[in-house]
N, C-alpha and C positions, 0 to 999 in steps of 0.2 A: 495529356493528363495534367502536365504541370500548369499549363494554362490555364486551366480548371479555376483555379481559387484566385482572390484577390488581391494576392503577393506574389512575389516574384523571388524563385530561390534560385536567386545569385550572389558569388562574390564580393564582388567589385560593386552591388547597389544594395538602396535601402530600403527595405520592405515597408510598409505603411502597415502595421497591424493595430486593429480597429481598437481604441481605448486605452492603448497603452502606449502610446507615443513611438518614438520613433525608435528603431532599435538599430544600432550600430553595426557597422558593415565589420567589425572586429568579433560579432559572433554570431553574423550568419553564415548557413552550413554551406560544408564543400559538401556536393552532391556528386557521388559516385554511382556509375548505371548497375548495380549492383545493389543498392539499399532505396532507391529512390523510390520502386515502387511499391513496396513493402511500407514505408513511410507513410506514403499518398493512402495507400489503401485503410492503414490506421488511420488514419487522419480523415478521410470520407467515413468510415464508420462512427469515429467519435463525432465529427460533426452531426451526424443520424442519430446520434444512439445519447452520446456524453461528452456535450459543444464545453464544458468545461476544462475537457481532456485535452484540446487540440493545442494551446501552450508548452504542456507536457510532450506531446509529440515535436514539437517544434525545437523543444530544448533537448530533445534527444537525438536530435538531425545534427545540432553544434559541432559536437566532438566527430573527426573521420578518425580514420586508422593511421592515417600516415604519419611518419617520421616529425614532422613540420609540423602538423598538426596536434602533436602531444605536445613539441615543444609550446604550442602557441595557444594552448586554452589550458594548459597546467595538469593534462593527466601524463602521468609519470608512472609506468609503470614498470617492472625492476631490471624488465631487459635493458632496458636504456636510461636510465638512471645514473649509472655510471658516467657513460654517454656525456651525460649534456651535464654533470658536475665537474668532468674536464674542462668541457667548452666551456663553463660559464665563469670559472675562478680567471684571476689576473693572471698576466703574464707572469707578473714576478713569481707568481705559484708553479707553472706552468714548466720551469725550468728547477731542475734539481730537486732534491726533497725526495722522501718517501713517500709511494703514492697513498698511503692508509693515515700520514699526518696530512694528507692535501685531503684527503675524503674524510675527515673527520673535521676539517675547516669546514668544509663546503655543507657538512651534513646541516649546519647551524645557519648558514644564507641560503640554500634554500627554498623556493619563496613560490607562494602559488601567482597562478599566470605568469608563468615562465615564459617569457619573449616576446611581451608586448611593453608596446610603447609609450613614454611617458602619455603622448598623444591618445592611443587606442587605449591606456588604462583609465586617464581621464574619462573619456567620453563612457568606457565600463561604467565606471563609480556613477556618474552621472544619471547613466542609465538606469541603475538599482537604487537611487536614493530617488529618483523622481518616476518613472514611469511605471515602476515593480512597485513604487510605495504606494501607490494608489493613485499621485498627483504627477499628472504629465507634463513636459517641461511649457510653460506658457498657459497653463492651466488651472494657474491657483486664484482666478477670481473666481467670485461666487463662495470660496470654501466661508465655511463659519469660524468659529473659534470652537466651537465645541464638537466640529467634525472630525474623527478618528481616522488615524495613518493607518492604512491596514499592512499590515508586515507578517508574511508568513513565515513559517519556520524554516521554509526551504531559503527565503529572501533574508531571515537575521543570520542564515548560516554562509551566504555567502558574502554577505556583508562583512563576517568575519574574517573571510578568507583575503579581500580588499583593505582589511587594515592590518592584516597580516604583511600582504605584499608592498602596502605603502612604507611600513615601517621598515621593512626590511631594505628598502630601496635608499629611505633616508638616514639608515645607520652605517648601510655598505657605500653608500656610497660612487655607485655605479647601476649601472642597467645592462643587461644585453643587447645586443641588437645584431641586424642582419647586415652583414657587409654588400656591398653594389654589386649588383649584377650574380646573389649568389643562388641555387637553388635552395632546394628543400631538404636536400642530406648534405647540406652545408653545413658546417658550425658558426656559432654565436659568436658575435666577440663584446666583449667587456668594455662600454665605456663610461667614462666619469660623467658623472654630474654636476651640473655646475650649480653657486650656492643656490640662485634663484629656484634649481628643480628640487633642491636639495628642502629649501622651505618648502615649495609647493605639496613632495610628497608628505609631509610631517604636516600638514595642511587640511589636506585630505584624508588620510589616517585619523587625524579626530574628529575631521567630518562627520566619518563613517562611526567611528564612534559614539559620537552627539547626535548620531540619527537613529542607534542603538537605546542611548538613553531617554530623550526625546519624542520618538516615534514607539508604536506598541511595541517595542522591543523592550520597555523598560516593563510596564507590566507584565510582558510575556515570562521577564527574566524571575522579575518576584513572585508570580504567579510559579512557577517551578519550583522556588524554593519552599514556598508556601505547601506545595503541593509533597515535598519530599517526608512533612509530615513529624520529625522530630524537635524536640523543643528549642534545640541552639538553630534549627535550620529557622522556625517562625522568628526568630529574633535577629537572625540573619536579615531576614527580609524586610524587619519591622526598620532595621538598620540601614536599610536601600533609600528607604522615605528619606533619612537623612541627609543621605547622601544627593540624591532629591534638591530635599529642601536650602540646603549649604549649595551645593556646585551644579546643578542641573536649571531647571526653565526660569528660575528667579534672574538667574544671571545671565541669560542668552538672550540676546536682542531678537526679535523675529523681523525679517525684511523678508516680506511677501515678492516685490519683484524678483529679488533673485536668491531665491531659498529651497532645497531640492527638500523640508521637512517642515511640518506645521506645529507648532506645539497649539494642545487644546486641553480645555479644561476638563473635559473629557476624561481623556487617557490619565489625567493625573488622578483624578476619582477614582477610576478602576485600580490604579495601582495601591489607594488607598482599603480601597471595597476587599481589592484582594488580602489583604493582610489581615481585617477587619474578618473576612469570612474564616479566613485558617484558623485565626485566636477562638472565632464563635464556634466553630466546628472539633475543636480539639479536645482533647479530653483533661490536659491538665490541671491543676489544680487550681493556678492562679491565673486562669485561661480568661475568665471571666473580668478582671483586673485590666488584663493585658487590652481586652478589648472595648472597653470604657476609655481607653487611654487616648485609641486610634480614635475612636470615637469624639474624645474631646482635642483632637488635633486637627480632624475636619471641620469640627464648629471650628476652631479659629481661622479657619482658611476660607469656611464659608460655603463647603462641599455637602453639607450634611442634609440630609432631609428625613421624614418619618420613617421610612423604611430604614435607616439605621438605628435610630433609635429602637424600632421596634428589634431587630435581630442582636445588637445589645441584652434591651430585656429578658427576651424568651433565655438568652443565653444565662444572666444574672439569674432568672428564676429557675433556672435546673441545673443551677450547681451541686445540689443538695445539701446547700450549707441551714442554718435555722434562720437567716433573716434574709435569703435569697426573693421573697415577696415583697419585705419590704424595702428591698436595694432596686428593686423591679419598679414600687410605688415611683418612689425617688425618681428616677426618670421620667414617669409617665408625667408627675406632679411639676416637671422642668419645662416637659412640652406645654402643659396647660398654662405656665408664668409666659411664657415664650408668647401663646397666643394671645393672652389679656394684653400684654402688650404693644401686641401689634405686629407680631414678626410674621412671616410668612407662614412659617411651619408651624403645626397644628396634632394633636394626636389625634388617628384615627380610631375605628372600632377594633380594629387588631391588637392597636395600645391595652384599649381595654381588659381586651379578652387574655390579654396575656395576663395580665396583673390580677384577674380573678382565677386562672387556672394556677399563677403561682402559687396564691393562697388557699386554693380547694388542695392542692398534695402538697407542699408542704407543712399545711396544720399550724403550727404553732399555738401560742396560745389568741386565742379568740380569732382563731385563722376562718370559720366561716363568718363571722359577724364581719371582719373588714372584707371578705369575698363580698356580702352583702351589700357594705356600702360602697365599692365599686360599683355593682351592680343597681343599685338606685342613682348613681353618677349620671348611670347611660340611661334609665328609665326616665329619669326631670332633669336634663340638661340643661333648662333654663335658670331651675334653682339652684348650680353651682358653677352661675356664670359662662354656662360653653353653650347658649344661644348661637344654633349657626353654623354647627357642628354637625355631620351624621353619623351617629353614634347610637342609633338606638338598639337593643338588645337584638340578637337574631340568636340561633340553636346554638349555635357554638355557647355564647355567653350564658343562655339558660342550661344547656348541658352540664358547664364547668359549677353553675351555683347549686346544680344537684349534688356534681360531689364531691365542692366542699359541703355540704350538709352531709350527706356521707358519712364525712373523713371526721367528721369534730371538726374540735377546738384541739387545747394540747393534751388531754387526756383521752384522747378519741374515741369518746363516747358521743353517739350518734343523738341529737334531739331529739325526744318520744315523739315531738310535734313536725318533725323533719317530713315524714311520710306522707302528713297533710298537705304542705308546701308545697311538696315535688308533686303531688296528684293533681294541685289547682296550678300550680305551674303550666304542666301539661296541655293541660284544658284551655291555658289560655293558646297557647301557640297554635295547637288541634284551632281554634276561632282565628284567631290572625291569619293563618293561611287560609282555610277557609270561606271566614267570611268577608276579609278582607283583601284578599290575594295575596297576600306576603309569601312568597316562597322561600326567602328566609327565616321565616319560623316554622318551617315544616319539618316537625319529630324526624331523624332520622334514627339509623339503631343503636347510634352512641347513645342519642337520649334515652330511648326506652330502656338501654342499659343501665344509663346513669340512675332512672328512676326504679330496679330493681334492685340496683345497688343498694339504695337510699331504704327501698322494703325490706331487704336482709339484714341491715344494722340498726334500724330503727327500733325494733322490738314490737313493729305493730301487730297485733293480734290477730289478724287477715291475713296477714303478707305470703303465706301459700294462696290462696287463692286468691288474690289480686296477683299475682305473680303469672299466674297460669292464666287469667282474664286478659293480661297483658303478652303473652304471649299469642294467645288467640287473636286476639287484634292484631298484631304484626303477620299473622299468615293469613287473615283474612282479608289485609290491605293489597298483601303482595299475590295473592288469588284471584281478587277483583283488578290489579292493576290501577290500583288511587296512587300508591305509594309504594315504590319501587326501591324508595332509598332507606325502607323501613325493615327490610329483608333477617330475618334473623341470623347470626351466628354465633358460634361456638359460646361464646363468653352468654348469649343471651340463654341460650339451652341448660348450661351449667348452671347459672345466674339462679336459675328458677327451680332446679334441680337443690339447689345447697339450701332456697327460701323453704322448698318444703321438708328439705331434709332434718331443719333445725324448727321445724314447729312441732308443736305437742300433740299433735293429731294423731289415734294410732296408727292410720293407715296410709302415713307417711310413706313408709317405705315402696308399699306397692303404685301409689301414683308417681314418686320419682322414679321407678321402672315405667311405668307407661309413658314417662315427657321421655324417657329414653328411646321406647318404640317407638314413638312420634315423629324423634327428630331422625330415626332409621327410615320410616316411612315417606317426610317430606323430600328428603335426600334421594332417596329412590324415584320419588314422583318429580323432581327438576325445580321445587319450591323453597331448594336451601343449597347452598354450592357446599357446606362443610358437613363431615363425619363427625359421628361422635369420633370421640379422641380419649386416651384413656383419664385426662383429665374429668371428665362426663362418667365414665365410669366408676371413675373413683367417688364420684361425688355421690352415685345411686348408692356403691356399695358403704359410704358415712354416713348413710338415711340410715341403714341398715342397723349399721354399729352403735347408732344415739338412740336406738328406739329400742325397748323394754319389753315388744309384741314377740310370746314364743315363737320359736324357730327363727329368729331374725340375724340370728348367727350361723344358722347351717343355709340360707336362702344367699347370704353376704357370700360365703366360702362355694355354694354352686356358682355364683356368676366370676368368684376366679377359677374354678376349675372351667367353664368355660371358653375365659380368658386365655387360657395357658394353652389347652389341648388345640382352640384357634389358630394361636399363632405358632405353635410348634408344627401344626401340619399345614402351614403356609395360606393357611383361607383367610386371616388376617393379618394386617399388618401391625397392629398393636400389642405389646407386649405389656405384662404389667409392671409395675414399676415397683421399689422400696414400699413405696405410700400405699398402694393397693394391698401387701400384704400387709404392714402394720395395722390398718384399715379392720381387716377380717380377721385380724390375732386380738385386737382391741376388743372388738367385739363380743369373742369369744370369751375375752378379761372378765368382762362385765355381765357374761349369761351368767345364770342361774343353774345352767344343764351341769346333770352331775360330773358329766366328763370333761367341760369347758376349761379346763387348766392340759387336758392333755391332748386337745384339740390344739391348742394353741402351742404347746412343744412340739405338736406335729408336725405345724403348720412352720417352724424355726426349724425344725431338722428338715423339711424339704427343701426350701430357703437353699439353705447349706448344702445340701446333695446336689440340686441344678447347679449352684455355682461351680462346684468342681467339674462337673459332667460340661458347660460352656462357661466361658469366661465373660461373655455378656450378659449373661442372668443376674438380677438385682441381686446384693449381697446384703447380708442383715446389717444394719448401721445400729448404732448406738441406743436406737428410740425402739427396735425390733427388741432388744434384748431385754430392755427397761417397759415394754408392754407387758411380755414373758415373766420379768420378776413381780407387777402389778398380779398376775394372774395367781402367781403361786400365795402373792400378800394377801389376797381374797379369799385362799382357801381353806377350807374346812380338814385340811390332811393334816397330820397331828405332824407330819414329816415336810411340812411345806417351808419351814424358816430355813431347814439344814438345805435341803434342794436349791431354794432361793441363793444361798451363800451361797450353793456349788456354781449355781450358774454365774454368782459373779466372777466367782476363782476362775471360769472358763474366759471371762469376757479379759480378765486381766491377761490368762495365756496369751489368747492372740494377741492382742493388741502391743504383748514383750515380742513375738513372733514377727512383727512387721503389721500387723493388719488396723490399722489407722479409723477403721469404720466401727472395731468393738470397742474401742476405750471407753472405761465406765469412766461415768462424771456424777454429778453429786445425787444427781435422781435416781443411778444405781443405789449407791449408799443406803441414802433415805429409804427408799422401798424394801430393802431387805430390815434395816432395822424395822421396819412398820411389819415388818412381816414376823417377826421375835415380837415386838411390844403385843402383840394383839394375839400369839401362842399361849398354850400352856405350856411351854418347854422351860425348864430348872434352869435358872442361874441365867435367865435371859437379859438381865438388866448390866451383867458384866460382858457378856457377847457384844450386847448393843454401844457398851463403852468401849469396849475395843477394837468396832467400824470405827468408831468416832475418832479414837486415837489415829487408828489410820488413816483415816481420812487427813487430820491435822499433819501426821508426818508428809503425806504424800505433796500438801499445801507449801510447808517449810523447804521443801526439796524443788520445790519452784514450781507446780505446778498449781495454777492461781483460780483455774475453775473448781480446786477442791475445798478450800475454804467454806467452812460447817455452819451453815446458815439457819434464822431463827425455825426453819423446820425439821431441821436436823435434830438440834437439841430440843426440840418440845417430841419428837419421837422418841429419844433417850428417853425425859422425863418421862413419858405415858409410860417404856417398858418397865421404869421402877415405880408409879404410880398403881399399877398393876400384877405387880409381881406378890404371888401365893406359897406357903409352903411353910418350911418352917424355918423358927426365928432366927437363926444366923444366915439364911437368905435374906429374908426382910430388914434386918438391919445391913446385909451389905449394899442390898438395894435404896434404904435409905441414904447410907454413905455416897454412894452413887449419886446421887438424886441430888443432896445439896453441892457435888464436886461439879457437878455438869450445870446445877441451877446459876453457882457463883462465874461460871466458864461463859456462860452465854450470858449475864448481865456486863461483862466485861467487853465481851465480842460484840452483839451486835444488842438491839431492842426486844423484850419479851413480847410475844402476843396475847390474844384472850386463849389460846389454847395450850398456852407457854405457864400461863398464871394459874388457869385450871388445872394442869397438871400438878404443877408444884403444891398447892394447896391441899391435893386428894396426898400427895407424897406427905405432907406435915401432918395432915388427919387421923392416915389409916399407920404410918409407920411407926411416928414417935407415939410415947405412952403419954396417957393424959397427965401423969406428973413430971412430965420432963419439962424445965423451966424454961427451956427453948421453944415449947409448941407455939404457948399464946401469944409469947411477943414476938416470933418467927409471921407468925398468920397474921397478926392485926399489920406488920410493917407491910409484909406482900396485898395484902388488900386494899391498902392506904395510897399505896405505887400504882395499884392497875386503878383505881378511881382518877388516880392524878393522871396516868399517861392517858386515857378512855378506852381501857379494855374488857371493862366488865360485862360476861357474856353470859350467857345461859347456863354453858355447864361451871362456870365459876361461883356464877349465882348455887347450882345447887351442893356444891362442896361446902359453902359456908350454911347451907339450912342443914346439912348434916348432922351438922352440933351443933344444939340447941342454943348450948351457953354461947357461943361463939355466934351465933345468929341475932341474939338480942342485942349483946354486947356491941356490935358495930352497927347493926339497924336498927337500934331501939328507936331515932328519930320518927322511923317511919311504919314502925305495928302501928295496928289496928285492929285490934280484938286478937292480940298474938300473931296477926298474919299480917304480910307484906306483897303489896303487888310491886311485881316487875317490872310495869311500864310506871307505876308511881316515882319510882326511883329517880334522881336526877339524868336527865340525856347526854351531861357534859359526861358521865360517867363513863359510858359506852356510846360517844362520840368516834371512835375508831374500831367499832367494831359494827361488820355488814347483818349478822346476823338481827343486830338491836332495831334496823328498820323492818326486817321481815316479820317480829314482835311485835308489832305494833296494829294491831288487829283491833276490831271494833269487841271484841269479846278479850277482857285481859284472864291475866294466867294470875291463879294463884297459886303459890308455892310455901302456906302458910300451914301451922299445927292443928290438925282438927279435932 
């Protein structure tokens, strides 16, 4: 059986194993009749089975059991340990002394491959720096420069174990060795070295070293560091380059006749690539920085090519900083100098595409118009000089300029004309592929996403049903088998579900229940891989809650009771979520139904019962509680302002209790006051001051989301703008009214609902002989003209009184009457309502 194979396992000779050179008669096995066939038999199988395995086999034949044997290939295991740290210390040790001061010398010498000779450890090293590195001894013509050392992990490990042994050999100063004529349970004796071995070993030791650094064992090593993932470990690594660049291939001669390691251009790239990838891939902050750096360290060495640059950029543009597109530009704008010039390197379409998706998500200001002119870049290459270039748009680049159209600019409001765009967009690529073959422009379901993205925020007056036209087209592709990579998912079923949930149609609701059945149906039939999800859900049940059609809150609240009782009795796996139930309590906010306020407490104290009853049941957060006080501020119960309070006094208990999800923040506030200004309840304008007070102590005490913003205090105002009864009510309400007027001119800016308020406060409070009214009203009128807050209902405080109406519009009667839209537009330049006024039929608001 031994004859079998094309080596010969003996002793005393040297096997010839095919591509790896020659392998030394110092560690081939002693074959015992006892393991040899066991061997063979592995070794026929992997040859059959896994011809990559038979090396693996061959080095597990090395090592026998015997005595000699451990001594001579360095495993040492603790029975004999002892053993051969006898034999191998000096005489001088060997004689007197405690034996635990002589084992604690010896613990420190040492040394792997125990008892091999300067001779047999040479031709070792030899062995693993040239025929285990890939290059066989005699076989380095032909290589290239930029041919890679292949060094495996099992070959840089024992590499290490040869610089261990050499160093130890040239510090101790001695070797072991076998005395004449002795056997195998002989002992070792100790002899010196002389200087010449004394170099040789300290010789070989940085050999083995510099083929560490040299050979992929240097990327191997920064590659791990890289790979360990914390920020001193990447700077670690970035710190190897150095080390590198200072002491490593700059300074080593390469003599190919006789050199057991190649350095190549290669391997120094990857060591760079590797560092380069850890900084792109990391999540730090100035990760992005770090890796422009590396970046600009391989241009100077001359390593770099587009594909860095490009994984630079991508990285620059999702930092989420606000000028991460155009740090992205920057680069791109370097490679296009680079090629007018004449350098090799050139950016490709990926350059592109990156630097248009930088600025389709991160916005900024006129972030789709420079998406755009990237995008005319790659459309007329010739008119910005990159003739010569292939760069012309494909899906990806038209996907990303849909959304930035989308996204805006930096106010991100979507262009009314965006929806046009993305629809002739479309139509062109549907033709390029088509009629031109380009399978690069063939829509896939990003696109069609991107373009119902673009229908949802654009405000087109269609966009329910182009939405659902668009849908139908992608299951009519993926039905016929045109277009397979047009397949809908999730985001497209929602996508289309939220366009029609936010149109004005009434029967909204029920068609985003049937894109629901729909997408149950194609799912079932193999024409869509994803479920609805209860994101999809939640999206029918917001049809629900923005639509004004009766019963559209008890239709919202079945599809959670079916949700609930679903997944409680394991038929589904979805459960509802926070958002699901603020969803169908919102809803309820805003019915009309007379029991709609205790619909919606119901629907918080069930909330609150599952959560105790499982601890994974949604708990009410902040925005459940603040729907709840909306409902009670809507109500017609003469008891709804005190209720509203109590639920806040509930939200503040917990959240003293530990519970992090109830804290009120300022929308609690506001809503309960709105909930008093708009009562008949007594003395509501001092309740509503002292939320306010609260609110400011709660601010001062460090809490910085409570600070009382300008709709805080135009709620105050309203409750004493409003307030009835009798006259020492009215004047405390007045007092009130101008304490909180002067409190918010100090704090932040008044609005048109800020000035209205104050105004009805100066009208109806003060008496017509108080010498405060008229020059109080003509200053506040004169303020919201200048700031542009003049609004409709400010307009009709001042027609109230007469004298007061001529006296600051006389400019503009005619025939005693004034129109609204006559008035100056700088007036009510910051107020939304003055473009909605602006109607083909003006208002008049004059004396008849």
């Amino acid at each position: 059986m031994i004859n079998f194979f094309p080596w010969r396992f003996n002793s005393c000779t040297v096997s010839n194993t095919p591509s790896y050179g020659a392998v030394p008669s110092c560690i081939t096995p002693h074959i015992s009749s006892k393991n040899v066939s066991c061997h063979c038999i592995l070794i026929i199988l992997c040859f059959m089975y896994m011809p990559g395995l038979i090396e693996n086999a061959l080095t597990s034949m090395v090592f026998d059991t015997s005595q000699y044997g451990q001594r001579k290939y360095g495993v040492i295991n603790s029975s004999t340990r002892q053993e051969i740290e006898l034999e191998e210390r000096p005489s001088s040790c060997q004689e007197g002394g405690s034996s635990r001061r002589i084992k604690k010398y010896h613990a420190k010498k040492i040394r792997p491959f125990l008892g091999l000779s300067i001779n047999e450890l040479t031709e070792l090293t030899q062995y693993y720096l040239s025929a285990h590195g890939g290059v066989a001894a005699g076989q380095t013509d032909g290589l290239k420069d930029d041919d890679a050392v292949e060094v495996s992990s099992d070959q840089t490990h024992e590499i290490k174990r040869l610089i261990s042994s050499w160093s130890k050999l040239s510090s101790a100063g001695y070797i072991s060795s076998k005395p004449n004529g002795s056997g195998d349970d002989e002992a070792l004796d100790a002899v010196m070295l002389t200087k010449k071995e004394k170099v040789l070993a300290a010789e070989m030791a940085e050999r083995c070293l510099r083929h560490l650094i040299e050979g992929r064992g240097c990327d191997t090593v920064i590659t791990a560091w890289v790979k360990a993932g914390s920020y001193s470990d990447l700077v670690h690594a970035a710190s190897l380059l150095d080390y590198m660049e200072n002491n490593g291939r700059n300074n080593i001669p390469v003599d190919r006749s006789n050199s057991s390691y190649i350095t190549t251009p290669k391997s120094i790239t990857k060591c760079y690539v590797a560092v380069l990838d850890g900084w792109v891939k990391s999540p730090f902050e100035d990760a992005a920085i770090k890796a422009e750096e590396v970046l600009r360290r391989m241009v100077s060495l001359g390593i770099h090519s587009v594909k860095h640059y490009n994984i630079v950029m991508n990285r620059l543009a999702t930092n989420g900083k606000t000028d991460s597109a155009v740090q992205a530009e920057r680069l791109l704008n370097e490679m296009i100098d680079m090629f007018k010039s004449g350098a090799t390197i050139a950016p490709d379409k990926n350059s592109f595409n990156t630097v248009i998706k930088a600025y389709a998500y991160s916005g900024g200001k006129y972030g789709s118009r420079n998406a755009k002119r990237i995008f005319s870049m790659m459309e007329y290459p010739s008119k910005y000089g990159l003739q010569g270039l292939d760069i012309k748009p494909d899906k990806v680049s038209c996907t990303s300029i849909m959304i930035a159209w989308a996204n805006g600019d930096a106010d991100g409001a979507c262009d009314v004309d965006a929806g046009r765009k993305a629809e002739q967009l479309l139509k062109r690529m549907e033709e390029a592929y088509k009629i031109n073959g380009n399978e690069g422009m063939m829509p896939d379901t990003a696109t069609y996403n991107a373009l119902l993205k673009v229908l949802g925020k654009c405000g087109h007056p269609q966009s329910a049903q182009k939405s659902e036209e668009i849908l139908d087209k992608m299951l009519k592709q993926i039905d016929e088998g045109r277009n397979i990579d047009c397949m809908p998912d999730g985001i497209t079923f929602n996508s289309v579900i939220h366009n029609i949930a936010t149109s004005p149609d009434v029967d909204s609701p029920q068609r985003a229940k049937d894109i629901l059945a729909k997408m149950n149906y194609c799912h079932d039939h193999g024409l869509i891989h994803e479920r609805p999800d209860i994101i999809t859900y939640n999206s029918v049940l917001n049809s629900y809650a923005q639509s004004n059609s009766p019963g559209s809150a008890y239709q919202a609240e079945k599809i959670l009771d079916n949700l609930e009782k679903s997944f409680d009795s394991g038929a589904w796996n979805i459960q509802p979520d926070v958002y699901s139930y603020n969803t169908v309590i919102s809803a309820w906010s805003n019915s009309d139904d007379e029991d709609s306020v205790q619909r919606a407490v119901s629907l918080l104290d069930r909330m609150l019962a599952r959560a105790e009853i499982k601890e994974a049941n949604p708990k009410p957060d902040t925005r459940t509680y603040n729907t709840v006080l909306h409902a009670w501020s809507q109500s017609n119960d003469r008891n709804a302002p005190i209720k509203a309070l109590g639920l806040l006094e509930l939200m503040f208990r917990y959240y003293e209790n530990g519970n992090e999800d109830a804290r009120p923040d300022i929308v609690s506030f506001s809503t309960v006051i709105n909930a008093f200004s708009k009562s008949n309840y007594s003395r509501k304008a001092q309740e509503c001051q002292n939320l306010l007070r609260r609110m400011q102590k709660l601010y001062d005490n460090g809490q910085v989301n409570m600070k009382p913003n300008v709709f805080v205090y135009s709620a105050v105002l309203n409750a004493c703008a409003y307030t009835f009864g009798r006259d020492e009510e009215k004047e405390e309400a007045l007092t009130i009214g101008l304490e909180t007027w002067e409190e918010l001119k100090s704090s932040c800016r008044p609005n048109h609902v800020a000035y209205g308020s104050f105004l009805r406060i100066c009208r109806r409070l003060m008496h017509e002989d108080d010498p405060r009214r008229t020059n109080t009203i003509t200053r506040a009128f004169n303020q919201c003209c200048v700031d542009g807050y003049l609004g409709i209902y400010m307009f009709k405080q001042i027609r109230a009184d007469y004298k007061l109406y001529v006296s600051l519009l006389h400019d503009y009667l005619v025939d005693g009457e004034v129109e609204f839209d006559d008035l100056p537009a700088e007036w009510s330049r910051n107020v939304r309502e003055r473009r909605k006024s602006r109607q083909p039929r003006k208002r008049s608001f004059g004396y008849r």
